[in-house]
C-alpha positions as CSV (number, residue, x, y, z in Angstrom):
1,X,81.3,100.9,137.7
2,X,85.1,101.3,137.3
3,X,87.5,97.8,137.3
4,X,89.7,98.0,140.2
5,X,92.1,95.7,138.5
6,X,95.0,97.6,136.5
7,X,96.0,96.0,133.0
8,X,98.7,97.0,131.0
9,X,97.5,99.8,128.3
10,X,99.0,98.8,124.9
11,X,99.5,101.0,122.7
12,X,101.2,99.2,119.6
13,X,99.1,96.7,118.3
14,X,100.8,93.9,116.0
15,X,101.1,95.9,112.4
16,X,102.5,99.2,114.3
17,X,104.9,97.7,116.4
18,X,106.3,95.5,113.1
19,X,106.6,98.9,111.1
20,X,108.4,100.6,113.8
21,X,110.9,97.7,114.5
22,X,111.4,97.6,110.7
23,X,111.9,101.8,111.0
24,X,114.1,101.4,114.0
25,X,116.2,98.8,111.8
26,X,116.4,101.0,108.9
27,X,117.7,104.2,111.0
28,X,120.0,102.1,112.6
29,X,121.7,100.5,109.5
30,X,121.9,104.1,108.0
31,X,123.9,105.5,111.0
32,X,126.1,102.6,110.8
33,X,127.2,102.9,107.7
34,X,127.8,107.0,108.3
35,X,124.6,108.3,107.3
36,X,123.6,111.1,109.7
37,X,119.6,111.4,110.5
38,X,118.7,115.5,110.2
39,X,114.9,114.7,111.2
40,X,112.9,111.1,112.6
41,X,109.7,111.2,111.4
42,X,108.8,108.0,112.5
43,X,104.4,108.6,112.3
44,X,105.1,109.1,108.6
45,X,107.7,106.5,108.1
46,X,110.2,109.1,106.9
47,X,114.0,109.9,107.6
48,X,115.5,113.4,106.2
49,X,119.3,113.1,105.5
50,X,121.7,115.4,103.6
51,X,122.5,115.7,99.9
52,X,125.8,114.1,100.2
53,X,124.6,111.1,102.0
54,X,121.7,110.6,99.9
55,X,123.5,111.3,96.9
56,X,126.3,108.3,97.9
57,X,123.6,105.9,98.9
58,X,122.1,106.4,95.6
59,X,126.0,105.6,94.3
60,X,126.1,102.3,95.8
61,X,122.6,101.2,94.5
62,X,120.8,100.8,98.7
63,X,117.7,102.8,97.2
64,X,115.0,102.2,95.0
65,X,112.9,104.4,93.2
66,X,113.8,108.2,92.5
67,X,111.1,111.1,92.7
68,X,112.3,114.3,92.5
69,X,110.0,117.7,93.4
70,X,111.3,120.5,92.2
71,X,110.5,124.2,93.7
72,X,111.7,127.4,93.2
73,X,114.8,127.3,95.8
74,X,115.6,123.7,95.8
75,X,114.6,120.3,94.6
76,X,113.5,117.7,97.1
77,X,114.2,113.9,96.4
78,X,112.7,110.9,97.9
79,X,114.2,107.6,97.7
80,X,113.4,104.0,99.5
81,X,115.3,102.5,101.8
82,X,114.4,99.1,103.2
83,X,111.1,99.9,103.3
84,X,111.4,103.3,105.0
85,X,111.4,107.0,102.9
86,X,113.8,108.7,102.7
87,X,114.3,112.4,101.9
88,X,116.7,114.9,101.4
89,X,116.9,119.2,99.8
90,X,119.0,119.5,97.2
91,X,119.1,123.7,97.0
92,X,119.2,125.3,93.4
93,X,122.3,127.4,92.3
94,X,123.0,129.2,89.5
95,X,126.2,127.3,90.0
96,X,125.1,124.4,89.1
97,X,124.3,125.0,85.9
98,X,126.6,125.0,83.0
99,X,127.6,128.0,81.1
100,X,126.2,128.1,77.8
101,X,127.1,131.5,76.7
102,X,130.3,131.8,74.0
């Protein structure tokens, strides 16, 4: 029938609990160094930041790889930082485009 003895339930076996340390160490050495975390999406190993901060990371080489998505309102860019995604909206303005009538 049922154990009378109580063990511990774990939850995080080895693999999971490495990728969430190394997640945890990621998000932390992003907010010191200013970056501010919009969403933790820790399940899908994914941190959402803001165009600037993404933008000035990029500026000081921390990232690796580029893949940009573009949509009809704005683009959205993923990036890798020590091991971990990271992704940020970059919204589409008319603005931003250069005038090319004379």
């Amino acid at each position: 029938m049922a154990a009378t003895e109580q063990r511990p339930l774990k939850v995080l076996n080895a693999a999971l609990a490495t990728s969430l340390r190394d997640f945890n160490a990621a998000a932390r050495h992003l907010q010191a160094m200013g970056v501010r975390l919009l969403q933790i999406k820790p399940t899908e190993n994914r941190l959402v930041i803001s165009p600037e901060d993404g933008e000035r990371l990029q500026g000081k080489r921390l990232t690796e790889g580029y893949q940009r998505h573009a949509s009809a309102g704005s683009d959205r860019i993923t990036v890798l930082f020590e091991g971990v995604t990271l992704e940020w909206r970059r919204p589409i303005s008319y603005r931003d485009l250069q005038t090319t009538i004379h």
